[in-house]
ZASE-473653 format. One record per residue (C-alpha): x, z, y. Coordinates in Angstrom, 3 decimals. Each point is the difference from the previous one (the first is absolute). Example, Ala and Ser with C-alpha at 12.3 -4.5 7.8 and 13.67 -1.06 7.14 Angstrom:
// ZASE-473653
+----------+----------+----------+
!        X !        Z !        Y !
+----------+----------+----------+
!   12.300 !    7.800 !   -4.500 !
!    1.370 !   -0.660 !    3.440 !
+----------+----------+----------+
***
This chain:
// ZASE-473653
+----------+----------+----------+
!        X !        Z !        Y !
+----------+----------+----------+
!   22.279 !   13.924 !   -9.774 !
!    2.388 !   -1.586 !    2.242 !
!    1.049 !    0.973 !    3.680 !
!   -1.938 !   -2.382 !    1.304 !
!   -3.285 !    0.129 !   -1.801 !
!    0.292 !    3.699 !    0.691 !
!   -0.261 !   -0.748 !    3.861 !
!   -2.350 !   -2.199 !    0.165 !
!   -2.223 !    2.399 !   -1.698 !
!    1.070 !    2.627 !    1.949 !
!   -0.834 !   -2.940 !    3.143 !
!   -3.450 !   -0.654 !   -1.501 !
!   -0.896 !    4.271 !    0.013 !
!    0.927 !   -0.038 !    3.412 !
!   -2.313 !   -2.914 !    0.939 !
!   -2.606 !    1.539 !   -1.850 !
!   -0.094 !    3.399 !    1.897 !
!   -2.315 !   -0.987 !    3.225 !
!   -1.908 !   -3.265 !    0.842 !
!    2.022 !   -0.822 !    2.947 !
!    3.392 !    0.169 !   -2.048 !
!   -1.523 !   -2.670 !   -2.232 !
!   -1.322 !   -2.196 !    2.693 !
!    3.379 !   -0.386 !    1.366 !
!    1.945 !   -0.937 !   -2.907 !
!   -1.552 !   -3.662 !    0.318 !
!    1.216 !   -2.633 !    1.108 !
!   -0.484 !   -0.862 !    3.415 !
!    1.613 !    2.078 !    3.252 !
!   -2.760 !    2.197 !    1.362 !
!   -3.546 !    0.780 !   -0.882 !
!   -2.328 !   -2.187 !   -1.822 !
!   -2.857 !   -1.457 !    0.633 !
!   -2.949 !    1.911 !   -1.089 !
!   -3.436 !   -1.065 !   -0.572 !
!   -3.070 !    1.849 !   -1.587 !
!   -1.666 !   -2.377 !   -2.435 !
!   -3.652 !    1.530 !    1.696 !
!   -1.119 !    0.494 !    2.762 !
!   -2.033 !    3.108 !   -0.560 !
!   -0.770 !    1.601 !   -4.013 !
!    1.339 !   -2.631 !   -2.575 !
!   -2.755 !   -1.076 !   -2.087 !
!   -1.145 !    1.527 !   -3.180 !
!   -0.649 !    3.922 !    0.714 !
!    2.435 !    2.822 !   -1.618 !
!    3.600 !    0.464 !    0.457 !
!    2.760 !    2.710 !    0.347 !
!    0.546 !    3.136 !    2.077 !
!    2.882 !    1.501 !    1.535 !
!    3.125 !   -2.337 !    0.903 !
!    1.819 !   -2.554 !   -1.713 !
!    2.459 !    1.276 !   -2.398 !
!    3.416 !   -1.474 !   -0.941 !
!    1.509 !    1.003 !   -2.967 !
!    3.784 !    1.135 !   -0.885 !
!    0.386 !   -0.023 !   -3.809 !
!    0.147 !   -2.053 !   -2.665 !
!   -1.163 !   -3.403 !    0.188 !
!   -2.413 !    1.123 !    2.571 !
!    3.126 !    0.451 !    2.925 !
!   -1.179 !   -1.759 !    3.188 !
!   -3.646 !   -1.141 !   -1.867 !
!   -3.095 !    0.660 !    2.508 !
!   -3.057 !    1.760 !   -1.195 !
!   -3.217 !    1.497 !    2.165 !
!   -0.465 !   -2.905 !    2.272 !
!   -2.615 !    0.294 !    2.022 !
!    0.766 !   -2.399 !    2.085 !
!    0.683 !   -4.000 !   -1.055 !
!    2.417 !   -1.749 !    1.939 !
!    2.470 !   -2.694 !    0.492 !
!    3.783 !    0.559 !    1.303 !
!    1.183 !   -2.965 !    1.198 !
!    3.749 !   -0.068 !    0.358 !
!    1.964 !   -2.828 !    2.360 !
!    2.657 !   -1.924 !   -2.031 !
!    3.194 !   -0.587 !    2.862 !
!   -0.250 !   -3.845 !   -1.210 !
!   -3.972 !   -0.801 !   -0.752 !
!   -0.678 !   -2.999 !   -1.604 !
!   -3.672 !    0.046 !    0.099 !
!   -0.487 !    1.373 !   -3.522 !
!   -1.908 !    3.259 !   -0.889 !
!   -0.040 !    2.047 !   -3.143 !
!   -2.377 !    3.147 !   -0.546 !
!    1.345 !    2.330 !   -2.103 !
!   -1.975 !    1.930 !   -2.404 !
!    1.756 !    2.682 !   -1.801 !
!   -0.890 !    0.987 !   -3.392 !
!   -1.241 !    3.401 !   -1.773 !
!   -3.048 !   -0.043 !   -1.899 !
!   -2.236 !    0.340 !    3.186 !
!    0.423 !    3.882 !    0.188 !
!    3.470 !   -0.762 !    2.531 !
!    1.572 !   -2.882 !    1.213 !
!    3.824 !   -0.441 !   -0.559 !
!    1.361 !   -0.712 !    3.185 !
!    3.376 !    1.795 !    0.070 !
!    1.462 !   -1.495 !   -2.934 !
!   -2.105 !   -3.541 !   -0.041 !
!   -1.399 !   -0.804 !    3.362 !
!    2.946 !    0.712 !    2.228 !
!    2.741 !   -1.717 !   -1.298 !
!   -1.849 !   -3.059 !   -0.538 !
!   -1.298 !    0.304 !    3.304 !
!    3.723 !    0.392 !    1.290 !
!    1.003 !   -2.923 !   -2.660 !
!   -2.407 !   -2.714 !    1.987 !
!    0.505 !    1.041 !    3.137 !
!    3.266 !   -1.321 !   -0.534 !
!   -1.033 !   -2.782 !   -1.005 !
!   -2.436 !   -0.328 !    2.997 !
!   -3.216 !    0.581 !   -1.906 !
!   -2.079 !    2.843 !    1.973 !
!   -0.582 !    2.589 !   -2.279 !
!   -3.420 !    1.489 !    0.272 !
!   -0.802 !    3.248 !   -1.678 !
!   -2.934 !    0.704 !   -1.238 !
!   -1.603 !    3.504 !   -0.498 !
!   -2.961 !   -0.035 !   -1.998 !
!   -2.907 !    2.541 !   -1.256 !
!    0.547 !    1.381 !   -3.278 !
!   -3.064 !    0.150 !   -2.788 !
!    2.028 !    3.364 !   -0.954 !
!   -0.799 !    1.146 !    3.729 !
!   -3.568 !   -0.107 !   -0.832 !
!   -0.178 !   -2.943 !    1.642 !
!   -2.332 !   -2.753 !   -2.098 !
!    2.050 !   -2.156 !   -2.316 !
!   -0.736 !   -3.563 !    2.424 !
!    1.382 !    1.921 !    3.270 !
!    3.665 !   -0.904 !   -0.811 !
!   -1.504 !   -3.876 !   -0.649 !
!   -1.807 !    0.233 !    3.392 !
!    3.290 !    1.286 !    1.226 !
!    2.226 !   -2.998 !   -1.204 !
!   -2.964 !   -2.668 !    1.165 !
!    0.120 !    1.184 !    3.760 !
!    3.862 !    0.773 !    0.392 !
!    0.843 !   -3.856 !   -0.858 !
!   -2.840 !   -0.911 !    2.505 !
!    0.950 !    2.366 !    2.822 !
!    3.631 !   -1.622 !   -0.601 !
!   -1.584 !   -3.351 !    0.771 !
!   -2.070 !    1.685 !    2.829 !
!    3.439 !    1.026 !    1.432 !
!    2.136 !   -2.618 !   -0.666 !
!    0.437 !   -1.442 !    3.358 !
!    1.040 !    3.015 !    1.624 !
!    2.395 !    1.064 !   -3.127 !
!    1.860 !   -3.243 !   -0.375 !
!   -1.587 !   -0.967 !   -3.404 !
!   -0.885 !   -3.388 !   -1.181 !
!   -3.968 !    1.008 !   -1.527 !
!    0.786 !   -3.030 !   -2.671 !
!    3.010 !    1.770 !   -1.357 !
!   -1.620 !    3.402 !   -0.791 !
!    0.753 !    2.003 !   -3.681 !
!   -0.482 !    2.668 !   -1.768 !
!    2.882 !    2.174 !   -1.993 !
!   -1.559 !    2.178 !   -2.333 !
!    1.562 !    2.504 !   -2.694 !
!   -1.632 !    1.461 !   -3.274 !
!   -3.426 !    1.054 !    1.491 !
!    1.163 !   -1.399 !    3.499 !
!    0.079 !   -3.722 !   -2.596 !
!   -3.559 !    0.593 !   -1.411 !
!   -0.852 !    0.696 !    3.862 !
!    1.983 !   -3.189 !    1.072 !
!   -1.709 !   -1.875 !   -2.845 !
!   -3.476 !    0.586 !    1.124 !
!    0.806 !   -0.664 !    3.574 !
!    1.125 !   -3.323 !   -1.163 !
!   -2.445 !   -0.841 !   -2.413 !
!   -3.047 !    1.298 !    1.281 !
!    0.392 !   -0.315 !    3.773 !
!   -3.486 !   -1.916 !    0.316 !
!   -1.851 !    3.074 !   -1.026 !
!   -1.875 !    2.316 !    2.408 !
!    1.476 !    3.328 !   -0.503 !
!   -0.805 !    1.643 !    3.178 !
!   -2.490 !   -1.410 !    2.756 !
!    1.238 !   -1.238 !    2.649 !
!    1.213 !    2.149 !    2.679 !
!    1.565 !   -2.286 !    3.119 !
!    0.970 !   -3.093 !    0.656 !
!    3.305 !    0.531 !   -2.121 !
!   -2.179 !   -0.142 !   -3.064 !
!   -1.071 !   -4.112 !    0.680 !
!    3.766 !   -0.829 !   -0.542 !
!    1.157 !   -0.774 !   -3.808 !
!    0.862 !    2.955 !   -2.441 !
!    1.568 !   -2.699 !   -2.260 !
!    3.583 !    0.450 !   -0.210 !
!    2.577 !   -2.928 !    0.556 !
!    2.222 !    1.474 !   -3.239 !
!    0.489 !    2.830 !   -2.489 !
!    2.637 !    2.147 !   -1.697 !
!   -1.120 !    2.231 !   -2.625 !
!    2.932 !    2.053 !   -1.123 !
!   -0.399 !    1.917 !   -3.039 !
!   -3.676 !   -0.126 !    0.550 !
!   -3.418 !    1.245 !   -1.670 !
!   -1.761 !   -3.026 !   -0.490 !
!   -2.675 !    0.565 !   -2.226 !
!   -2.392 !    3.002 !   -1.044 !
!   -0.697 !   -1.409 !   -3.145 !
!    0.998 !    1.334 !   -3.386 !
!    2.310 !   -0.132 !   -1.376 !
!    1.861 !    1.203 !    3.371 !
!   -2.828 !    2.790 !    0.941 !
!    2.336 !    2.480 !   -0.418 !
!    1.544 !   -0.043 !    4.149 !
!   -0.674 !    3.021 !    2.380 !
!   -1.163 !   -3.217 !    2.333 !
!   -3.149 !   -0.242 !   -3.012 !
!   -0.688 !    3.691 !    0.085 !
!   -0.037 !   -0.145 !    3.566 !
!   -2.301 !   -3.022 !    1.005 !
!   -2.453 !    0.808 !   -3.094 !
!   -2.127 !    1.837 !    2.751 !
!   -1.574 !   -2.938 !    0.596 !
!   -2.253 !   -1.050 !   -3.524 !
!    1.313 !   -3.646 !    0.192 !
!    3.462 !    0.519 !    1.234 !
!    1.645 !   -1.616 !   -2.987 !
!   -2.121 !   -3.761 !    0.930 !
!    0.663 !    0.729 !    3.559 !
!    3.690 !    0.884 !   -0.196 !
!    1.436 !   -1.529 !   -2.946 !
!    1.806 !   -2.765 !    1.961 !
!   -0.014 !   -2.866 !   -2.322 !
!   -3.345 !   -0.333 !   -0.545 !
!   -0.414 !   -1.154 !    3.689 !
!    2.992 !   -2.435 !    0.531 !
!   -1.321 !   -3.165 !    1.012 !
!    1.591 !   -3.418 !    1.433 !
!   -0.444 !    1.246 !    3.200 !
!    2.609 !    2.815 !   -0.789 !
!    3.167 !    0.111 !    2.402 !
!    3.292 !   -0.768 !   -1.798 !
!    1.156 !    2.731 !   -1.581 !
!    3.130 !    1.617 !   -1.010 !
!    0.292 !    2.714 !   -3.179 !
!    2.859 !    2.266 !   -1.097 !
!    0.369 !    2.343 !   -2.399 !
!    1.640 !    1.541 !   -3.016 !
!   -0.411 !   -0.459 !   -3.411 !
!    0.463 !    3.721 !   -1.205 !
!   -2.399 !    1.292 !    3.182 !
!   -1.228 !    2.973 !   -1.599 !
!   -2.812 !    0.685 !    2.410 !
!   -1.370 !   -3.418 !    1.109 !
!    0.171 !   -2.538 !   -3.324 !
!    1.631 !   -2.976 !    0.154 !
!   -3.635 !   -1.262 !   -0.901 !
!   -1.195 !    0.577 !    3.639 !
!    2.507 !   -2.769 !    1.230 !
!   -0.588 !   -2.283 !   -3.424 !
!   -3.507 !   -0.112 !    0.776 !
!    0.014 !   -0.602 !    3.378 !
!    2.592 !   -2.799 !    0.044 !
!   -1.862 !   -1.746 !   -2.665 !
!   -3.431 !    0.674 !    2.040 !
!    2.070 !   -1.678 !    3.054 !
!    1.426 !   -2.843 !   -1.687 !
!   -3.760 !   -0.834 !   -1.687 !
!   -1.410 !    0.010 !    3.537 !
!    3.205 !   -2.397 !    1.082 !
!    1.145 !    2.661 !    2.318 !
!    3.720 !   -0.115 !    1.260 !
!    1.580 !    2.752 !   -1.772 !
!    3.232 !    1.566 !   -1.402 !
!    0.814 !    2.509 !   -2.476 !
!    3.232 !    1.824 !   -0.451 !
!   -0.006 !    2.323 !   -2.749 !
!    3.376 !    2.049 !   -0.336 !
!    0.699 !    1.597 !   -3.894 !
!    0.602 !    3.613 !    1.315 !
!   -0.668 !    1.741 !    3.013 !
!   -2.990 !    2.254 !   -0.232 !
!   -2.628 !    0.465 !    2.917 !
!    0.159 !    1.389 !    3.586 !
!    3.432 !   -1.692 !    0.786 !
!   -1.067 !   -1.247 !    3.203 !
!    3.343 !   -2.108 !    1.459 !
!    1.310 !    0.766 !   -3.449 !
!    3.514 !    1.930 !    0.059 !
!    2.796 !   -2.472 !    0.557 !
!    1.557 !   -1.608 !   -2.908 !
!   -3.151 !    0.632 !   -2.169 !
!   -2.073 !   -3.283 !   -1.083 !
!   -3.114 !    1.021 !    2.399 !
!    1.730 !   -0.174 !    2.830 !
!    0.347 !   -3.407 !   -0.085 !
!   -3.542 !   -0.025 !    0.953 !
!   -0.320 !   -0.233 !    3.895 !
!    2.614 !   -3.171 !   -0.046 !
!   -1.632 !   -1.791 !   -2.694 !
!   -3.440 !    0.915 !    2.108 !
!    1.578 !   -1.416 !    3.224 !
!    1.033 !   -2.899 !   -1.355 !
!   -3.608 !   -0.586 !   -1.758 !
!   -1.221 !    1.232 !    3.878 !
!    2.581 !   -2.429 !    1.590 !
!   -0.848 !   -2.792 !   -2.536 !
!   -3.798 !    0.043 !    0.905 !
!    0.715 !   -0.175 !    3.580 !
!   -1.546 !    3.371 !    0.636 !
!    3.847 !    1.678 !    1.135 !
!    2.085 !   -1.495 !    2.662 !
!    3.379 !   -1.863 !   -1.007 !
!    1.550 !    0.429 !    2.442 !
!    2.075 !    3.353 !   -0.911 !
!    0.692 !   -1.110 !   -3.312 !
!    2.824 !    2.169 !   -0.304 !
!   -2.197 !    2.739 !   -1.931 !
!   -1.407 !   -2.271 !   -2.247 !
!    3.533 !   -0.225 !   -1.689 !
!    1.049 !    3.149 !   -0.327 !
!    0.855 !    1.149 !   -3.480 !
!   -2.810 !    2.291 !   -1.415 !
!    2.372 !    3.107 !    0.035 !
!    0.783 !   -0.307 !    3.975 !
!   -3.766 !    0.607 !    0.815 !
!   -1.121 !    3.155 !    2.190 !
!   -0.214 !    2.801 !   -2.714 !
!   -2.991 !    2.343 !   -0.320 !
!   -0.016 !    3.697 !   -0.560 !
!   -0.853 !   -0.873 !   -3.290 !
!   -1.774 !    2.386 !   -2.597 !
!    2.396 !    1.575 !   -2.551 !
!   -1.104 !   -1.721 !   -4.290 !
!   -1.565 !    3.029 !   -0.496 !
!   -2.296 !   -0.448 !    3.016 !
!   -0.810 !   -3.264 !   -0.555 !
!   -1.648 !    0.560 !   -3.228 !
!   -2.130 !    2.340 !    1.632 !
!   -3.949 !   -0.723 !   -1.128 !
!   -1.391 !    0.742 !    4.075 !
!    2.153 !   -2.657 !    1.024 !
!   -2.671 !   -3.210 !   -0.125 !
+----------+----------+----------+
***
């Protein structure tokens, strides 16, 4: 392991120790802005005791388990361009990776001038019921659009980001943004759910067999028709925001299948979309380490972003930077990231 892959690890343990050491790694100077996604018990009944947890080994460094609380941290790009992105992290909806996912791509469009918007969601592993991260993911994108005014955000240029689980999460929130999964609560809820665009990045898509075999399945399949209601493809539809897929070929942990099936699913319903599909790389890369063929992602994803009008061209600078200059990521070691808790 090199000198420098040894620090950043030894960066992303650090981050991990205590919530307020993560929270001001990101992005912006200062605190961000919080907001609870209810305002009083989220729907659904159950949840977690105790405090949050963080975690500090493996591929679990900086992940986020134990939430009892849902939120959104919004952080202030220097440069906003009206764009928004919520984040959400992967890892098989028992924790959500947001050391070694969620973080540097928050950092990564925040440079670009895209607000970053974090979102902390319940956990089906927290005893929480298998919808409340999909209730979670609904209200965040329409408290961003209840909120834009005051944050600087454009409500027609709001996305999603979503990684492994974080993708199947992302995917429903695109796809199935018309459905009811919570009643209302305020006026927030009379605004759109329906994100503007999607990334799913090494995502589970689909809950069907053959690719049953995800800690993201074992998880939702609380709920007795979980793999209808969150197998992705099946509810793609032409009204479907554009979307965006990477991921690689030899992903041990998500299969290739997941993106397969949900590009052709998007191209069927004439749905803007692009696939990337790298020949190595495994799962969990996140920014991908520099050099590798993942982390060409986020620039190919800008320029898809940029293309559809949804990121600002004015800083175009980023947009050409060779894949190997991007911000790295305290990256999991090879080992870790064929790790089976990971999706």
């Amino acid at each position: 392991m090199s000198l420098i892959r040894t620090a950043l690890l030894a960066a992303a343990v650090a981050l991990a120790c205590t919530g307020t050491a993560l929270a001001q790694s990101t992005p912006a100077a200062g605190k961000p802005v919080t907001y609870d996604l209810w305002p009083g018990t989220p729907p659904g009944g159950g949840g977690p005791s105790g405090p949050e947890r963080i975690g500090q080994t493996g591929t679990g460094v900086g992940a986020v388990s134990n939430i009892s609380k849902p939120r959104i941290e919004v952080y202030k790009p220097a440069n906003p361009n009206g764009a928004a992105v919520v984040l959400m992290g992967g890892g098989g909806y028992f924790r959500i990776g947001i050391g070694h996912e969620v973080m540097p791509t928050a950092r990564w469009l925040a440079a670009l001038g895209v607000t970053p918007i974090v979102l902390y969601y319940r956990l089906p592993a927290d005893r929480w019921p298998a919808a409340a991260p999909f209730q979670d993911a609904q209200r965040a994108v329409r408290l961003v659009r209840a909120h834009a005014a005051e944050l600087g955000i454009d409500p027609k240029r709001v996305g999603v980001v979503g990684f492994s689980a974080g993708g199947n999460l992302a995917g429903i929130a695109e796809t199935r943004f018309a459905d009811a999964f919570y009643p209302a609560v305020d006026a927030s809820d009379k605004l759109s759910a329906r994100p503007d665009f999607a990334g799913l990045i090494y995502p589970v898509v689909s809950l069907q067999k053959p690719y049953d075999t995800t800690r993201s399945f074992r998880e939702l399949s609380s709920q007795s028709d979980a793999v209808q209601a969150y197998s992705v493809e099946l509810h793609v539809s032409h009204d479907t925001p554009p979307t965006f897929l990477a991921q690689a070929a030899d992903d041990p942990i998500a299969n290739i299948g997941n993106s397969l099936v949900m590009f052709d699913a998007l191209r069927r319903n004439g749905v803007d979309s692009e696939l990337h599909v790298f020949d190595k790389g495994g799962h969990g890369w996140g920014l991908g380490d520099p050099g590798s063929a993942p982390s060409a992602w986020p620039r190919l994803f800008a320029a898809w972003a940029r293309r559809a009008g949804f990121f600002s061209a004015v800083d175009a600078g980023p947009f050409a930077l060779p894949a190997a200059t991007a911000p790295a990521s305290p990256a999991a070691s090879s080992d870790d990231a064929s790790g089976v808790d990971d999706n």
